[in-house]
N, C-alpha and C positions, 0 to 999 in steps of 0.2 A: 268533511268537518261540518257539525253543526252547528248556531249559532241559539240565543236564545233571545225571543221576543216577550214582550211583557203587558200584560192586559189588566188594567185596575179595577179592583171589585172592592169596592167601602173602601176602605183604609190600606188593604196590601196590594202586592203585586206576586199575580200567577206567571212563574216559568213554564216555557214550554219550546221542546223544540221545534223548530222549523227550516230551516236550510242549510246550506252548505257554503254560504260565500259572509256570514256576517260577523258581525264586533265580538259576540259572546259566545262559549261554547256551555251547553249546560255541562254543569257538575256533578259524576255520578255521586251517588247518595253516599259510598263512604270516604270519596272525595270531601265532600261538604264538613265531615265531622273531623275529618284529620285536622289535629293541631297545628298551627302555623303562625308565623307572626308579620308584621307589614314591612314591607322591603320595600325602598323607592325602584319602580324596574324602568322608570325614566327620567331624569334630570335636567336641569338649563340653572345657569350662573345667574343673577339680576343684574342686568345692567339698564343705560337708559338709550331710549329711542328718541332722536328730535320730534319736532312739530308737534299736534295735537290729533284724536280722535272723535270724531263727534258723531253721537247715533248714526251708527254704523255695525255692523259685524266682523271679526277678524275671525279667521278661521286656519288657526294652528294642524301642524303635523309634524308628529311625534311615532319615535317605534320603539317598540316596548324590546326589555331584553331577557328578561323572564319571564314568563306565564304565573297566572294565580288566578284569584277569587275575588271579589268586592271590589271591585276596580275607585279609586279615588283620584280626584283631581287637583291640584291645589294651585290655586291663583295667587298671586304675587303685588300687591302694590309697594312694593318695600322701599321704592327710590321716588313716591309719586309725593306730592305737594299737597292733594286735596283727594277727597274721597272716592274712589272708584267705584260706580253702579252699576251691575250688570243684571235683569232681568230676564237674561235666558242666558243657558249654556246646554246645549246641547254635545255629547263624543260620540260617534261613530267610528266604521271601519274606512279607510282612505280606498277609493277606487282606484282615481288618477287625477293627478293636479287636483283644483278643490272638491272633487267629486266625489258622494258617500254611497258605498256599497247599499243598494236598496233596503229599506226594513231593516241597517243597524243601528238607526241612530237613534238616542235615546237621549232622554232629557235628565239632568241633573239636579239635584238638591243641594242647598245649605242648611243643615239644621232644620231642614224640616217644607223651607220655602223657595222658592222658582228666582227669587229676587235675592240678591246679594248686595251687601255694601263694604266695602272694604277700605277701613283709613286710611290715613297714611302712613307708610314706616310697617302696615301689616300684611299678615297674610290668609287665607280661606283654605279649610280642607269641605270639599263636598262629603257628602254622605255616602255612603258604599253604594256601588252601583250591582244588583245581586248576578249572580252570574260568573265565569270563567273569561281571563285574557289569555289568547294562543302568547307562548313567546315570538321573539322576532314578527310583530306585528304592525303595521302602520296605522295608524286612529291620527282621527279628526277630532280637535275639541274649539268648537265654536262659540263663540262670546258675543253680545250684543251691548254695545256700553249704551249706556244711557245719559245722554247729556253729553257734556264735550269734556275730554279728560284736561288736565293738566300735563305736568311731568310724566309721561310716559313708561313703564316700568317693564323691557323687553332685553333680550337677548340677539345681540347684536351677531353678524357675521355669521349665523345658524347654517350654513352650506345647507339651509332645507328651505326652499318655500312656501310661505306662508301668504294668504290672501286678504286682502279687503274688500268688503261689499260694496256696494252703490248704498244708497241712506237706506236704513229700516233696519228689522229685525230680521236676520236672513237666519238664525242659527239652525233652524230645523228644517231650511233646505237641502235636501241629496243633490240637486244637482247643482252644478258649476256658474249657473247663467249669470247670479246676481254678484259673482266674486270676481272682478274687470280688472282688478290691481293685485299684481302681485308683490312680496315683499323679500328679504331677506332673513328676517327678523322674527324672532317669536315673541310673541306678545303675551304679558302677563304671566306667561305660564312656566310655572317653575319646579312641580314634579309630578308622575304618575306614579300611583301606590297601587300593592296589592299585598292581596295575602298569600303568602306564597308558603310552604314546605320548611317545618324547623329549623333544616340544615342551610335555609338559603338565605343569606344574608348579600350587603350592597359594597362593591366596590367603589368609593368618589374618587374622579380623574380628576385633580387639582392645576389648575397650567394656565396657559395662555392659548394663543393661535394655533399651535402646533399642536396642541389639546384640542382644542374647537375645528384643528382639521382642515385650518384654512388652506386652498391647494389642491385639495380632492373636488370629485366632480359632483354637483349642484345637485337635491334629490336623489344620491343612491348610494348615502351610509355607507360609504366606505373608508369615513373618520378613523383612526385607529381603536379607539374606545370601542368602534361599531365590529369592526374587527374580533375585538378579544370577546364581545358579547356572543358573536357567530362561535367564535368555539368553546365558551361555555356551553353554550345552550347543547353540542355535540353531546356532553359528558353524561353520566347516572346524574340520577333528580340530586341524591346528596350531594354532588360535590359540586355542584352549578355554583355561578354567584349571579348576582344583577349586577349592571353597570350602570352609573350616573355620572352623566362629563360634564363637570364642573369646568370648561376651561372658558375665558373673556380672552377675547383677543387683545393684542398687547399687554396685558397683565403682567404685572409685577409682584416678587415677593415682598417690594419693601414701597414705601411712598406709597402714594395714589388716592385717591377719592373717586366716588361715583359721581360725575356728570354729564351732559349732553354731548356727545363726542368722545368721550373718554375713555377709557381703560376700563373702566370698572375702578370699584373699591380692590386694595389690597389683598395680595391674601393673605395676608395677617389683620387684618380688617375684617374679609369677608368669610372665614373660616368659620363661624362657629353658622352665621345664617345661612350659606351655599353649601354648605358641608355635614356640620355636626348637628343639624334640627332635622335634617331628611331623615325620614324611616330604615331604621336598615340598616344603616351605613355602618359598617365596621371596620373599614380597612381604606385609609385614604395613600391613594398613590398621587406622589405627586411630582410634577413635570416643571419647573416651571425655573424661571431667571435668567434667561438668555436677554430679555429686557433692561432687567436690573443692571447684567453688566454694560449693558448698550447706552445706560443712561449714566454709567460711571459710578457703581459698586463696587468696590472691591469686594476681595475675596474673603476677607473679615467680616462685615458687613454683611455679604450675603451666607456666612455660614452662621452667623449667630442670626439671622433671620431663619433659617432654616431650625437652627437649635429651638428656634421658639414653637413654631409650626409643630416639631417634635414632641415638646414638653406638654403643647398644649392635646393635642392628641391621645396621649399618653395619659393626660391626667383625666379625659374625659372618659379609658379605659377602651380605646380603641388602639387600633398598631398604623402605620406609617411606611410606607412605602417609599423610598428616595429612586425616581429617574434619572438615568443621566442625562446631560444639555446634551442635543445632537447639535450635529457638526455647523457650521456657520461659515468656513472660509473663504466662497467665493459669493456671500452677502455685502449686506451695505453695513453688517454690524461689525465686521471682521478688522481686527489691528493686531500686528502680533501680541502687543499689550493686554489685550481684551482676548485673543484665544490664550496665552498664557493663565487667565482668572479662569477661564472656563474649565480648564486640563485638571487646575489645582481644585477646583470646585465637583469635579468627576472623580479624581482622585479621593476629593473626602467622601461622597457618596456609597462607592466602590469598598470602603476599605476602614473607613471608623469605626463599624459597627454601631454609628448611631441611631441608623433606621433600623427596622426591621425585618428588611428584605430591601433587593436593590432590581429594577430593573434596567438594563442596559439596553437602553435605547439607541446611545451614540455607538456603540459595537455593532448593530444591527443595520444601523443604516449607513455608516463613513464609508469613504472609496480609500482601499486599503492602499491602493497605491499614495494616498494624502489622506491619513486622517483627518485632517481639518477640515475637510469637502463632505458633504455630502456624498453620494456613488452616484455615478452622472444618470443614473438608469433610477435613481427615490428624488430626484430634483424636481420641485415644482415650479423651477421655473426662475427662483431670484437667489438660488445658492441658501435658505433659509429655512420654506417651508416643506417639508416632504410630499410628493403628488400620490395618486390611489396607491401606486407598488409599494412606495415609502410608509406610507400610512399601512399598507399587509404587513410589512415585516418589522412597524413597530408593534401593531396588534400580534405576531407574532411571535413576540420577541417574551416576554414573560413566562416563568413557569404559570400554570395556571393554579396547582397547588401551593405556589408559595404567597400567595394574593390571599388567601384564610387565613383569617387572624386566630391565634391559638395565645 
C-alpha cells in the first residue's frame, strides 16, 4: 500500500506517492473523478469530561470503517462554556499507543487557517485533506488547545485510548515521548468524513454502554459496531455502508441532560446533533432503554419515546432501525417487574412494524437455557454488559442488507 506525502509549492499541494505504511493512499485518476458524496466513516456521541485542559496536546484514536477521499475532521465544542482554541491539529496514521506512522502526519485546515476557534454550543469541519483513507484504518488526530479550556466536550468510556502531552504544542510529533498520560476518553472529536462511493452511505448506532461496548477489551475495536463495520468492509464497493456509534454510556431514551459526570443528553435530546447533522447518515439503528427502565419507565413511556425517535427520523427522510434490549437477569438492573417491561418492549420492537427493520440482539446473545441471562460464554462480567464474543455475535447478528435504507 502506498501512501501519499504532500509538498507545498505557492498556493497548492503536490501529491506523490511514496511508501507503503502511511495515512493516505494516492487516488488513481479515475478514482478522483468518480462521483461520490460525504459519509461520516467515523463517529463519537458529545458528552463531557471533568476538570480542565490547558496548553497541552491530546491526541485522539479513531478507525475509520470505510475508505474514501478528502479525508475531514470535525471538532466538537458543543457541551463547552467558553471558546475552544486550537492552533494546530495535526492526523496521521496510529503506529502503536500514541505513536504516528513516520511521514503520515499531516496538518489540517479550518477554512483556510492552522488556528481554529470554536464557540460554545459549536462545531468545526476542517478542510478536505487531499488524498485516499484505507478502510478499517487507525489515525491519530492531535489537537493543541490553547489556553486553558472550560467545560470539556469529549466522549466518555471510548474503550480506546487516548493521550495527553506534557505542556506545549506536541501535535506534529510522531513519536510517543511527549504523550506521559494516558486517557479514556476522546476529546473533542466527534466525526471523520470522507468521500466515499454513491452507494455508500452511514449507519448511526444510537445506544448507551452496550453501544459504546463497555466490556470489550481496551484498544482492539471489538465494540459491536466495530464488528458489523469488519463485515461491511468484506462486501462489493456497492453494498458496503460506514458505521458511526453514537452510543454514551448510561444513556437514556427518555430524561437526561449533558453534564460533568453524566449520561449524556438524551436521546431524544441528542438526536438531531449526534445523529441527523453527521454526513451520511441514513439509517439509524438504535439500541437503547435498558436504563430507562432501570431508572423506572415504563413500558408506555418508553414506547412513545421510541415513537418519537421514529417519527422524528422519518420526517427528516431517513429510516430507523429498532434493537432489541439484550438480556439483563443476572445484573443489578434485573426485577421481575423491570424484565417484564423489557419482554413487552422487545415484543413491540419485534412485531409493530413501527421501525423499519429490527435487529435482534437479545436473540443473539440470551442463554437459552434462561432467556433473561445473558449466555454465560457473551458475559462481561456483571450479567449486563456483553464481553468481545458477546459484542461478535451482536456485530453479528444483523442482516447487513437490511441496514440500507430504501
Amino acid at each position: 500500500m502506498t501512501f501519499t506525502a504532500w509538498r507545498r509549492v505557492g498556493a497548492s499541494l503536490l501529491v506523490t506517492a511514496v511508501s507503503a505504511a502511511g495515512l493516505v493512499a494516492a487516488a488513481p485518476d479515475d478514482a478522483a473523478t468518480t462521483g461520490g458524496g460525504l459519509v461520516t466513516t467515523w463517529g463519537a456521541a458529545d458528552d463531557i469530561a471533568g476538570g480542565s485542559l490547558s496548553d497541552m496536546t491530546v491526541r485522539n484514536v479513531l478507525r475509520t470503517s470505510v475508505g474514501g477521499k478528502d479525508l475531514r475532521i470535525r471538532i466538537s465544542n458543543a457541551n463547552g462554556d467558553q471558546p475552544l482554541v486550537s492552533d494546530t491539529v495535526y492526523v496521521g496514521r496510529q503506529d502503536s499507543g500514541a505513536s504516528v506512522v513516520p511521514g503520515s502526519s499531516r496538518r489540517l485546515t479550518f477554512s483556510g487557517s492552522t488556528t481554529v476557534t470554536i464557540p460554545p454550543g459549536a462545531m468545526a469541519i476542517s478542510d478536505p485533506l487531499p488524498g485516499t483513507v484505507p478502510a478499517l484504518t487507525s489515525l491519530t488526530v492531535s489537537l493543541h488547545v490553547v489556553g486553558t479550556t472550560g467545560v470539556i466536550t469529549a466522549h466518555n468510556r471510548a474503550m480506546q485510548h487516548s493521550y495527553k502531552s506534557t505542556s506545549g504544542d506536541h501535535a506534529a510529533d510522531e513519536s510517543s515521548t511527549a504523550y506521559q498520560t494516558e486517557s479514556s476518553a476522546w476529546f473533542f472529536l466527534n466525526a471523520a468524513i470522507v468521500e466515499a462511493p454513491r452507494p455508500v452511505e452511514t449507519v448511526a448506532t444510537l445506544g448507551d454502554s452496550i453501544t459504546s461496548s463497555v466490556g470489550t477489551t481496551i484498544d482492539t475495536n471489538r465494540r459491536w459496531p466495530d464488528i458489523l463495520a469488519a463485515r461491511y468492509a468484506q462486501l462489493p464497493e456497492p453494498r458496503r455502508l460506514a458505521i458511526s456509534n453514537e452510543g454514551i454510556s448510561g444513556n437514556r431514551v427518555l430524561g437526561g441532560i449533558a453534564k460533568a459526570g453524566s449520561a449524556g443528553a438524551s436521546a431524544l435530546a441528542r438526536l438531531d446533533k449526534d445523529v441527523l447533522t453527521k454526513p451520511g447518515v441514513r439509517t439509524v439503528l438504535v439500541l437503547e432503554g435498558i436504563n430507562d427502565i432501570y431508572a423506572g419507565a415504563t413500558t408506555e413511556q418508553l414506547l412513545a419515546g421510541y415513537r418519537q425517535l421514529i417519527a422524528r427520523v422519518h420526517a427528516s427522510g431517513r429510516c430507523i432501525v429498532g434493537g432489541t434490549l439484550t438480556p439483563m437477569g443476572s445484573s443489578f438492573v434485573y426485577t421481575p417487574e423491570k424484565e417484564a417491561i423489557r419482554q413487552a418492549v422487545n415484543t413491540f420492537i419485534r412485531t409493530s412494524g413501527e421501525f423499519d427493520g429490527v435487529a435482534d440482539f437479545d436473540a443473539a446473545t440470551r442463554d437459552p437455557a434462561d432467556p433473561s441471562r445473558l449466555a454465560a460464554a457473551y458475559d462481561g462480567g456483571d450479567g449486563l454488559h456483553p464481553n468481545d464474543a458477546g459484542n461478535q455475535a451482536m456485530g453479528d447478528a444483523p442482516d447487513l442488507d437490511s441496514l440500507r435504507c430504501r
